[in-house]
N, C-alpha and C positions, 0 to 999 in steps of 0.2 A: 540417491536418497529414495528411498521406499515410503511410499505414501497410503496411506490409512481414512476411509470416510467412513470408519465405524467400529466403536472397540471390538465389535466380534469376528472381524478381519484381523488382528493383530494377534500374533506367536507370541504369547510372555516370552522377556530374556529374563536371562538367569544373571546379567549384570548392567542393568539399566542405569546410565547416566542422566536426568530427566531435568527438563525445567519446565513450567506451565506458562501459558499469557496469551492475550489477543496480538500482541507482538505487531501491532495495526504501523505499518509503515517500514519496519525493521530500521530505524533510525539506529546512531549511534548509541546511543544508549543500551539497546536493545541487542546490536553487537556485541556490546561487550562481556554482557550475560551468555550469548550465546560461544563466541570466542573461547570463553571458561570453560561452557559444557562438553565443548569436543576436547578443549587439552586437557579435562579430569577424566574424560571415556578416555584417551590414548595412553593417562597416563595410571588407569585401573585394570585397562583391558578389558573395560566393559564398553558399551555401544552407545550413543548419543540420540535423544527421544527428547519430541519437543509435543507437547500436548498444546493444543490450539483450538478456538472456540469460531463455529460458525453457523447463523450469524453470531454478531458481536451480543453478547452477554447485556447489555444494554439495551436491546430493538427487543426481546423477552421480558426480561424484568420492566423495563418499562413503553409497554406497546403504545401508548399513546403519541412518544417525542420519534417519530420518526425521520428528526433533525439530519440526527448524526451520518456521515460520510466516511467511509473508507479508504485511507491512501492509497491502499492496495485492494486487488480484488485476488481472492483465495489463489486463483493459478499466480501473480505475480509474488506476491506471498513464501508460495514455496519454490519458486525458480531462485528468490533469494538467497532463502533459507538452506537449498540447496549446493549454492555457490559456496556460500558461508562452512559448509564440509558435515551436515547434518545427517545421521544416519537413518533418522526414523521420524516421520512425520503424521500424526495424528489428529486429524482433522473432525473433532469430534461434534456432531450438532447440539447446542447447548440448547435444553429444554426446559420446561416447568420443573421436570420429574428430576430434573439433573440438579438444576437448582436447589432443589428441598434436599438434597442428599446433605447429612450431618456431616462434622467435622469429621468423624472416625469410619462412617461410612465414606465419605471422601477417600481418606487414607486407604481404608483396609479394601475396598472392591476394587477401585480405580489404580490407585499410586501402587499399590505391593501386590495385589491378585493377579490383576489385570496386565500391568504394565512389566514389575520385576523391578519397581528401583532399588538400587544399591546404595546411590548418591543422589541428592535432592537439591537444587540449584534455586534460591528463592532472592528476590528483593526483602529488606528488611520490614515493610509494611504488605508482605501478601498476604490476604484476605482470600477464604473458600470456605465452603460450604454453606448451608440452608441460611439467608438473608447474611452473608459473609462472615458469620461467626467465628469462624474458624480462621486462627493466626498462629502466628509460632508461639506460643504457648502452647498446643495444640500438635506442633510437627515435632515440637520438643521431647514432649510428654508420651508421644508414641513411638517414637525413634526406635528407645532401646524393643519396646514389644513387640514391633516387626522391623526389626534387625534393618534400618536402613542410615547412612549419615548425613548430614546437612551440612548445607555450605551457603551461607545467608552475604548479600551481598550490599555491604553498611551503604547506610545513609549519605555517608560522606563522597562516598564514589556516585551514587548515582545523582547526586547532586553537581557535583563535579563537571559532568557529562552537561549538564545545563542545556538537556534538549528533553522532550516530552511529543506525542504522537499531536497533543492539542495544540503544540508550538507548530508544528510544522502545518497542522491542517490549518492554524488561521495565517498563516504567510500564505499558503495556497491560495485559499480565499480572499486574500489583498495581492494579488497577481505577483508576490513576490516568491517568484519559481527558484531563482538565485541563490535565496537564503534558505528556502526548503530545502535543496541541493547541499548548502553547509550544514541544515541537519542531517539530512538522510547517508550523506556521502554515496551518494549518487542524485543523477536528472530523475526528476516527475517524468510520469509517461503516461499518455493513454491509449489504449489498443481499442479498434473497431473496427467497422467494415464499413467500405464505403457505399453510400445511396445518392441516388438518383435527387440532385436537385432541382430550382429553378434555370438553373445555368445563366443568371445574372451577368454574373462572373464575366461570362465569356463575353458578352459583347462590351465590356470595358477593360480587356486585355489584360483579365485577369481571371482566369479560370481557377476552381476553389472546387475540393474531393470533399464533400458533405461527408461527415461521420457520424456513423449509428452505434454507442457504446450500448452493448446488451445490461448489463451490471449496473441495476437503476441503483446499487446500493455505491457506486463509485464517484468519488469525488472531484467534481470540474474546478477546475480553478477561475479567475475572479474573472467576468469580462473584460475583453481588449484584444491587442495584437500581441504576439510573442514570435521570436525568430525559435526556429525549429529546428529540429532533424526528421525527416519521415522515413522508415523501415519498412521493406516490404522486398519479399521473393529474395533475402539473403542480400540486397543491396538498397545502399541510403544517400538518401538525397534532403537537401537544406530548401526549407522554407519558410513562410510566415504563416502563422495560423490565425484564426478568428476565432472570441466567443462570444457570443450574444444574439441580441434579436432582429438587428439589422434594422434600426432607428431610421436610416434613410430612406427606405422602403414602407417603415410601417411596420415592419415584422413583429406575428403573431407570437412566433415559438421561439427558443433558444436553440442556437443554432454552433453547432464545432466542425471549422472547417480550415481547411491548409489548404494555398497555394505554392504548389510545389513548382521549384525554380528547374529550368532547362528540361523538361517536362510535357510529354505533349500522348502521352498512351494513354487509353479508354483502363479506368480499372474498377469498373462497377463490382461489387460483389464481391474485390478483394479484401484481405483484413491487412488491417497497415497499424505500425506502431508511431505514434507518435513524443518525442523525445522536449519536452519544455526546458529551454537554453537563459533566456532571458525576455522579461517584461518591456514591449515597446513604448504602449500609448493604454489609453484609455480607449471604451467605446463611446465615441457623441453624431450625435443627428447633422448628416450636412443637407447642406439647403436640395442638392439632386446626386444624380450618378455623376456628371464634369466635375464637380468640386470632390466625391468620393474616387475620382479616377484619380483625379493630382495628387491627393493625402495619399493614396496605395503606394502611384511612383515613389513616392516621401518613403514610406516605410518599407521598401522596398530597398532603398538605396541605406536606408537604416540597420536594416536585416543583414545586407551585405558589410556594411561598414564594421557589425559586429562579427560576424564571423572572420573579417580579416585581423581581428584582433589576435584571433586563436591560432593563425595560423602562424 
């Protein structure tokens, strides 16, 4: 897949397949849209182009709420997208100036100048242009004037799908990794590198890879334990991770860390992928570190208990 961080990096085609979105998570839903756009490029002979917004269209339009989290962070994004059999990926930064662009300015510089679509792959409620004016009455009405055709995907279907990007992010947010996983059809993950902590850990026989995710725009899921997978140098190992501030301690900061099982190498400075399997326990304050060493053994033997399910 060829990737794009700026329309004036981009060859117009002369038979552009195209669909637009923030595509935040690439859920099912967002599949199936895309699914569509590669077998109408295979089946036009034209080439499959996904126009994508970064940041989210949302952190611009309204700079105040800067709430919102991201399932994905842009490289996870398109390593998806990629999978998914995508030809062309456009990673455009949505700005003020982009925003105010009119409905037909829309169309005419972006979609048929810019781009070369031939085929226009939409939900039947998308909205664009200057304060979202711009809807299919709009993609309708200029179709035939720059010679491109639409393919609007009903209500019915996407309702269907019965997942949304804000379904999954509040199951994230309520540690339910599980159910995010039956929207995304695929594990949550976070990628980071690992830092230098306290090493606690270690003297309760339980040593713990502190994680620094760069992408302050990326979404942690809800405090607690979770059984794991950790990825790192082409090979993976099963763990238990931690989020929070470490109540028993006192802890200042939020803290993402895995104790990675049979495990015993120095790997400061590595980047490691972390893979969310299933939600253990909550985080609570134990009276010291002997009562926090017995609950670990606990979820420990928990962590294991679940992975033997899978096997």
């Amino acid at each position: 897949m060829n990737i794009y961080h700026h329309f004036s990096e981009f060859k117009r085609l002369n038979n552009a397949v195209a669909t637009i979105g923030t595509f935040d998570g690439v859920h099912y839903g967002h599949q199936k849209i895309i699914k569509r756009l590669c077998e109408l490029a295979r089946a036009t002979g034209g080439e499959s182009v996904i126009l994508t917004f970064f940041p989210h269209p949302r952190l611009i339009i309204d700079p105040e709420n800067q709430d919102l989290k991201m399932i994905n962070t842009i490289d996870e994004k398109a390593k998806i997208l990629a999978a998914l059999g995508v030809d062309h990926l456009i990673i455009t930064p949505f700005t003020r100036d982009f925003s105010n662009l009119s409905a037909e300015e829309y169309i005419k510089n972006i979609l048929v100048d810019t781009i070369g679509i031939k085929n226009l792959i939409v939900g039947y409620d998308h909205r664009f242009g200057k304060d979202r004016k711009g809807g299919m009455p709009e993609l309708l009405a200029l179709a035939r004037t720059y010679s491109y055709q639409i393919e609007v995907i009903p209500e019915q279907d996407i309702n269907d799908v019965a997942v949304s990007s804000t379904k999954v992010r509040n199951a994230l947010l309520n540690g339910q990794v599980a159910l995010a996983a039956e929207y995304l059809g695929y594990n949550f993950s976070l990628h980071g590198r690992v830092i230098k902590g306290d090493k606690i850990g270690r003297t309760i026989g339980f040593p713990t890879a502190n994680i620094f995710i760069e992408e302050t725009y990326k979404l942690i899921p809800s405090d607690g334990i979770y059984a794991v997978t950790v990825d790192m140098e082409e090979q993976s190992f099963r763990g238990m991770a931690y989020i929070g501030q470490r109540p028993t301690i006192n802890g200042m900061t939020r803290n993402i860390e895995v104790n990675i099982f049979d495990f015993d190498r120095e790997i400061y400075g590595q980047d490691i992928t972390m893979t969310f399997l299933q939600f253990l326990r909550h985080d609570v304050k134990f009276t010291g570190l002997e009562a926090l060493k017995i609950q670990l053994q606990k979820d420990k033997e928990d962590t294991l208990a679940y992975f033997a399910t899978l096997e």
